[in-house]
GUKE-995446 format. One line per 4 residues: number of its first residue (from 0); their letters; for each residue x negated, y negated, z of N, C-alpha, C, O. Coordinates in Angstrom, 2 decimals, m for minus. Atoms other than C-alpha are relative to their C-alpha. Layout:
NUM> A> X Y Z X Y Z X Y Z X Y Z  ...
END
This chain:
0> XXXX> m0.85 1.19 0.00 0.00 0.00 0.00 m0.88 m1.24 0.00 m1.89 m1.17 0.71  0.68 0.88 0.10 m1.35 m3.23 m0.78 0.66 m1.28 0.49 1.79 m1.52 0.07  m0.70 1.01 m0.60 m0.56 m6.37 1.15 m0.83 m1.40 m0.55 m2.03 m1.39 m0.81  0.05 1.03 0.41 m0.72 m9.76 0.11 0.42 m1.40 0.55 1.52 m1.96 0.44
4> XXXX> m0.65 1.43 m0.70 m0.97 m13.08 2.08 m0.56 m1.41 m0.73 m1.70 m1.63 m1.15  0.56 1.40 0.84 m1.21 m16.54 0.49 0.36 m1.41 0.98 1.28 m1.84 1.69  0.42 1.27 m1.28 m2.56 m19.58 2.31 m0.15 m0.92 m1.19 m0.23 m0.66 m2.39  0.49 1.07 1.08 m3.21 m23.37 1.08 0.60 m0.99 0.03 0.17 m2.12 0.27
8> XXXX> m0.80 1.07 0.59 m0.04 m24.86 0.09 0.28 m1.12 1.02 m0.15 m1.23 2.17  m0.07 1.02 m0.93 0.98 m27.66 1.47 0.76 m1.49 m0.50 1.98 m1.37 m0.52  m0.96 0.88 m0.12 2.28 m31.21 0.75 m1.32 m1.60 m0.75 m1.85 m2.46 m0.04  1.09 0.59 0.43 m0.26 m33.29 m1.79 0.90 m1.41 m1.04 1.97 m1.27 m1.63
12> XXXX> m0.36 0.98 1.10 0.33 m36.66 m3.88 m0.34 0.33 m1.46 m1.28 1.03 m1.83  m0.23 0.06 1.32 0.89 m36.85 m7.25 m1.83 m0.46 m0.52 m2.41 m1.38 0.05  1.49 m0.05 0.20 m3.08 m36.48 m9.05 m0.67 0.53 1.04 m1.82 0.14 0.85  0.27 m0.65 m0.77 m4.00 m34.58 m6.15 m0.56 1.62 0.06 m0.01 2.45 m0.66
16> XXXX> 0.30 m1.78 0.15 m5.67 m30.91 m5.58 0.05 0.47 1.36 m0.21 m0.08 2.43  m0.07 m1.02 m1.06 m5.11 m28.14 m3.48 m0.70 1.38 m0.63 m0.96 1.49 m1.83  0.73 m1.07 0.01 m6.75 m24.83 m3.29 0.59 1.13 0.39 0.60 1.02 1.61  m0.94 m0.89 m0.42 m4.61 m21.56 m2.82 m0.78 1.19 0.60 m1.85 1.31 0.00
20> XXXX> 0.81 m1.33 m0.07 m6.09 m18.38 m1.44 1.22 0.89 m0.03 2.31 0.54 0.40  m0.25 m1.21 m0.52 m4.94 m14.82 m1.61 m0.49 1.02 0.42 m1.29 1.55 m0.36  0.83 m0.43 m0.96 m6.08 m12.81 0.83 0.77 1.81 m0.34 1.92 2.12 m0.05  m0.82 m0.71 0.41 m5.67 m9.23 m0.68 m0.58 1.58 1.23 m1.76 1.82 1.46
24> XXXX> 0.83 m1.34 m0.49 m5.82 m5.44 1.64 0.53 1.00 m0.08 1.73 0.82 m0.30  m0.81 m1.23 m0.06 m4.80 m1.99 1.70 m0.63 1.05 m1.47 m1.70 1.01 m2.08  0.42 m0.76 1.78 m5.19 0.30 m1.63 m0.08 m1.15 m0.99 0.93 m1.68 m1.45  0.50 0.54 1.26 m6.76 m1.69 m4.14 m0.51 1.06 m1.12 m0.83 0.50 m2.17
28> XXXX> 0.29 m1.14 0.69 m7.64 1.32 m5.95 1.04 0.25 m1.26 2.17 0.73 m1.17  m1.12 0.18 0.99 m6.25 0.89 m9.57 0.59 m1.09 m0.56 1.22 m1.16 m1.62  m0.32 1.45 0.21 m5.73 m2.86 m9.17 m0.68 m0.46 m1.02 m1.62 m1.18 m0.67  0.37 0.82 1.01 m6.68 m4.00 m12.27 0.19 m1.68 m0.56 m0.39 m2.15 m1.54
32> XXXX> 0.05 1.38 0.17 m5.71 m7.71 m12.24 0.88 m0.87 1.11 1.84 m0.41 1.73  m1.18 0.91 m1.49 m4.08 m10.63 m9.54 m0.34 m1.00 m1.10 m1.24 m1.14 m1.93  m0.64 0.70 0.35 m2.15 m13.28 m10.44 0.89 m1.22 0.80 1.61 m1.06 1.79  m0.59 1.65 m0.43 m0.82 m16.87 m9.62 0.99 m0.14 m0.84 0.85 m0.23 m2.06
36> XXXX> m1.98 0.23 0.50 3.50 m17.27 m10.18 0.31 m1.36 0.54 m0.25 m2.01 1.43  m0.47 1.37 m0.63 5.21 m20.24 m9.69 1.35 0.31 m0.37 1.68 0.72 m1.48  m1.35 m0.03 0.24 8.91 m20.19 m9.04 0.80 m1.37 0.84 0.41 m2.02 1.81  m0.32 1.22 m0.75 11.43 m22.93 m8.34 1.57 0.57 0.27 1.86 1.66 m0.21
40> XXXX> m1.05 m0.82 m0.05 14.93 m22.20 m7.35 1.06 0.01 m0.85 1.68 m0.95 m1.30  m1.09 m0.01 1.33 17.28 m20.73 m9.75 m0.49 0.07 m0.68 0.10 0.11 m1.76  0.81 0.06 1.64 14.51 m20.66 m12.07 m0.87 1.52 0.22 m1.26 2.00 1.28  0.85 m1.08 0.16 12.65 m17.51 m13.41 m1.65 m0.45 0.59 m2.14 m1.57 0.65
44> XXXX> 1.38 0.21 m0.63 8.98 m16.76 m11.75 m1.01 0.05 m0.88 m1.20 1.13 m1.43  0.80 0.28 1.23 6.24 m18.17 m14.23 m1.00 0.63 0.07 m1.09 0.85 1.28  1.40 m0.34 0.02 2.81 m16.63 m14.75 m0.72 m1.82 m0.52 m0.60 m2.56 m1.50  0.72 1.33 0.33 0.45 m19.84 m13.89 m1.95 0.53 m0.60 m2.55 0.26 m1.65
48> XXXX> 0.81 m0.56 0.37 m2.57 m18.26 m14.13 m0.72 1.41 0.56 m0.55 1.53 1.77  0.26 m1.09 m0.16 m4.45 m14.43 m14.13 m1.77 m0.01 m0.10 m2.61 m0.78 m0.56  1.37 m0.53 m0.12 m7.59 m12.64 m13.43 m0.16 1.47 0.09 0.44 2.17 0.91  m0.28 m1.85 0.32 m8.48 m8.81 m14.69 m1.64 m0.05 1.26 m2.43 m0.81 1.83
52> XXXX> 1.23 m1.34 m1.21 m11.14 m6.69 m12.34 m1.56 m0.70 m0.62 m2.56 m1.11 m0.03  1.30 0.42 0.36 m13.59 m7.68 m14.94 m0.81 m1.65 m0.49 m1.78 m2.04 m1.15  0.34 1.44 0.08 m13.55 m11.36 m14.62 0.28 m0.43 m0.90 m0.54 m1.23 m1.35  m0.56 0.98 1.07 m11.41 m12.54 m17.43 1.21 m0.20 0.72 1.90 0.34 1.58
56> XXXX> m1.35 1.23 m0.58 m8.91 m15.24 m17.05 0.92 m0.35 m1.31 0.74 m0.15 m2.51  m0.64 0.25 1.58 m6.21 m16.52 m19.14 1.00 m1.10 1.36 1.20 m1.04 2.57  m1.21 1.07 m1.13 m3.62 m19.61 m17.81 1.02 m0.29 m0.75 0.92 0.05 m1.93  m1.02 0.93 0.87 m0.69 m21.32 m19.11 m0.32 m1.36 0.16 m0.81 m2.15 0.97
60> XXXX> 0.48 1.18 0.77 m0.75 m23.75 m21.37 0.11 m1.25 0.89 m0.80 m2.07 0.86  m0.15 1.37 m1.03 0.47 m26.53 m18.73 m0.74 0.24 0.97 m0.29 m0.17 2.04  0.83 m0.06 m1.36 m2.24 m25.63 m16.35 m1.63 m0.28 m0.89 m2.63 m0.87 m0.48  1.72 m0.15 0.25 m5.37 m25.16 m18.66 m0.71 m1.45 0.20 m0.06 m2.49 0.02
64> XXXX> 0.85 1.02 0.21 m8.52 m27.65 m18.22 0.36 m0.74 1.58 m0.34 m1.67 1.99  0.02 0.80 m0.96 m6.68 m28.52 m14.64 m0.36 0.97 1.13 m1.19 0.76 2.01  0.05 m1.29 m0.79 m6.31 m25.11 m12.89 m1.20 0.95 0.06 m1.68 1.27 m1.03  0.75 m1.25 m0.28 m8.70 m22.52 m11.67 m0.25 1.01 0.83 m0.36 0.94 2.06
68> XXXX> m0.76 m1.10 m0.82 m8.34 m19.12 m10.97 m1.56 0.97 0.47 m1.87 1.58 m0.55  0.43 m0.80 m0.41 m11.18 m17.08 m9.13 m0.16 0.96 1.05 0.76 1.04 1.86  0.09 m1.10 m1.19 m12.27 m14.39 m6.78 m1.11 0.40 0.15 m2.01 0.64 m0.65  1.34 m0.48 m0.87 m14.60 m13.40 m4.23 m0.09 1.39 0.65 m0.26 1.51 1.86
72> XXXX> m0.16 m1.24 m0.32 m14.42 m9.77 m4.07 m1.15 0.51 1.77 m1.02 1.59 2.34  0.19 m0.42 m1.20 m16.55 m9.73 m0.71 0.82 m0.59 0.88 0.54 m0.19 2.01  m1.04 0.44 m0.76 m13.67 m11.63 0.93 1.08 0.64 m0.32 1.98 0.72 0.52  m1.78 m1.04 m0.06 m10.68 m9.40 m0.50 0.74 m1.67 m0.33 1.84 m1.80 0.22
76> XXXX> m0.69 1.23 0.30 m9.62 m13.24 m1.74 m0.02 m0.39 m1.75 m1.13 m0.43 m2.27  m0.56 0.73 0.72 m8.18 m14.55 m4.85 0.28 m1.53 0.43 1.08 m1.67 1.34  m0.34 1.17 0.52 m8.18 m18.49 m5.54 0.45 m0.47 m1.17 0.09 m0.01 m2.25  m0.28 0.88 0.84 m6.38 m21.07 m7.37 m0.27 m1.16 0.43 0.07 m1.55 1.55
80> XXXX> 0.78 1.60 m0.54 m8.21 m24.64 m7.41 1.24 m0.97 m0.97 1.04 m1.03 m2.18  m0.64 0.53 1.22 m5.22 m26.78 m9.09 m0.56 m1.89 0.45 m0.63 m2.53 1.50  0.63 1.44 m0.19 m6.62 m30.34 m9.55 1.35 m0.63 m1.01 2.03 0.05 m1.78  m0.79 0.83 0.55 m4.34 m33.37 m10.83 1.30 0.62 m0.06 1.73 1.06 m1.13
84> XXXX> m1.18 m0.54 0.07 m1.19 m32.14 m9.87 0.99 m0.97 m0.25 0.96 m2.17 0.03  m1.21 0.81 0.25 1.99 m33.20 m10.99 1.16 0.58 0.82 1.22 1.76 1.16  m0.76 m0.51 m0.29 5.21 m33.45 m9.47 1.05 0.85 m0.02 1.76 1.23 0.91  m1.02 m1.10 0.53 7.31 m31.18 m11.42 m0.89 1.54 m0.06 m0.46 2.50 m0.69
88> XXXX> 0.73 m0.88 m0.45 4.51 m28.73 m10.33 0.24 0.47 1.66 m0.52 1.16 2.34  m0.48 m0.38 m1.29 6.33 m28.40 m7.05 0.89 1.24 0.06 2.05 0.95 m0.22  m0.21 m1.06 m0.18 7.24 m24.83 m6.55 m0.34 0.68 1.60 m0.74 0.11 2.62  0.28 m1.27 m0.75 6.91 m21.64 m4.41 m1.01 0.36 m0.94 m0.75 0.15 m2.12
92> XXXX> 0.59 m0.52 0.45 3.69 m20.04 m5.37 m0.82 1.63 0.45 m1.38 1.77 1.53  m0.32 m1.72 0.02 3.24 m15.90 m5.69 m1.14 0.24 m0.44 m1.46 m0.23 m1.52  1.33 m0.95 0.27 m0.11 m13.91 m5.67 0.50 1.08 m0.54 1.40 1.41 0.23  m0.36 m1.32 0.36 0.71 m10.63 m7.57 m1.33 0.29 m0.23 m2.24 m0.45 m0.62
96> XXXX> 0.97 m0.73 0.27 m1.61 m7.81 m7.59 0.62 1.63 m1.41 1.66 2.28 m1.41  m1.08 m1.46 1.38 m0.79 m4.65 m11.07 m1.05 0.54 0.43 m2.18 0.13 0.68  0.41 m1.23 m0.13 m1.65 m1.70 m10.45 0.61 0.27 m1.57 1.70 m0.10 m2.01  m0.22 m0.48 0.77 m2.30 0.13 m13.78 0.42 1.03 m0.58 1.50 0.46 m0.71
100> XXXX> m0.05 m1.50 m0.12 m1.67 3.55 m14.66 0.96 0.69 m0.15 1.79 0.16 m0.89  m1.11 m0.98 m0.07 0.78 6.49 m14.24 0.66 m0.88 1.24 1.89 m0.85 1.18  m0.85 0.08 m0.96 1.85 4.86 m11.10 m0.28 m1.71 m0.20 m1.03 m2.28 0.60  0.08 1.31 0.18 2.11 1.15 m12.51 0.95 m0.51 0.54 2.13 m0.27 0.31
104> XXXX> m0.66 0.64 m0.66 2.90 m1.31 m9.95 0.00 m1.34 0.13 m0.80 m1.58 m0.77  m0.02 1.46 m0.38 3.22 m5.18 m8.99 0.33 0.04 1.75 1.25 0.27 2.54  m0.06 0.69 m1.70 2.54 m6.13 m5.57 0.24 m1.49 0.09 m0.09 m2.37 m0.70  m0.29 2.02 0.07 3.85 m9.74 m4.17 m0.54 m0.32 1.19 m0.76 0.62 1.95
108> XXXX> 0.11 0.59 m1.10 2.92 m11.77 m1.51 1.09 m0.85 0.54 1.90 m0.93 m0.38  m1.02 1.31 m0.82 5.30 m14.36 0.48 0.51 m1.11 m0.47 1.59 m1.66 m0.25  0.29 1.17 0.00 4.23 m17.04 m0.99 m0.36 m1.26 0.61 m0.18 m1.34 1.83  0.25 1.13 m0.66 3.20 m20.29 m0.25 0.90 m1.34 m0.46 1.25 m1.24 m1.64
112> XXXX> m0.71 1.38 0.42 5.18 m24.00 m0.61 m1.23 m1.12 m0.66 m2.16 m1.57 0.02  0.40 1.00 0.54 3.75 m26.40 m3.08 0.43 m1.14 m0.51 0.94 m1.23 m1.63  m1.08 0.91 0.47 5.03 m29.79 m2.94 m1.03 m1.56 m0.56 m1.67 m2.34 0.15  0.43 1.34 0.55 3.74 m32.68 m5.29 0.71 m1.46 0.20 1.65 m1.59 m0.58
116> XX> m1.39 0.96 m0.17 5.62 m36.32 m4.00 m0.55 m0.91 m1.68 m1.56 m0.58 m2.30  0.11 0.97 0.90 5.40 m38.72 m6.77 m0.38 m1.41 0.28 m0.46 m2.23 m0.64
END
């Protein structure tokens, strides 16, 4: 079982950065990539940006050149560094971990609150 806690969010002005962690433990075995969601309410949960096992990344298009997604595999942590935030960037934000394989899964975390004021 793989558990998933996400720290960070918080309450930033408009051009502002925050820094997300996910703090990942349990069976990682199979985890082939974690992931940064953003959901708002009533709205579907976005893929903001990803990271595979072997250190490739990929983001959406409204994040690239501001966002960045890495990991420190001796901490069991996933980051997102989002710089110049905007306010319609105010969401709930979701660490997912996939499991690949015969037994392909998605793990979530809690999330965290990300609120941009204007």
């Amino acid at each position: 079982q793989v558990h998933l806690v996400e720290s960070g969010g918080g309450l930033v002005q408009a051009g502002g950065s925050l820094r997300l962690s996910c703090k990942h433990s349990g069976g990682m075995f199979g985890i082939n990539a974690m992931g940064w969601y953003r959901q708002a309410p009533g709205k579907q949960r976005d893929l903001v940006a990803g990271i595979t096992s072997g250190g490739s990344t990929n983001y959406a298009d409204s994040v690239k050149g501001r966002f960045t997604v890495s990991r420190d595999n001796a901490r069991s942590t996933v980051y997102l560094q989002m710089n110049s935030l905007k306010p319609e960037e105010t969401d709930v934000y979701y660490c997912k971990a996939h499991r690949d394989g015969p037994y392909e899964y998605d793990y979530w975390g809690q999330g965290t609150q990300v609120t941009v004021s204007s």
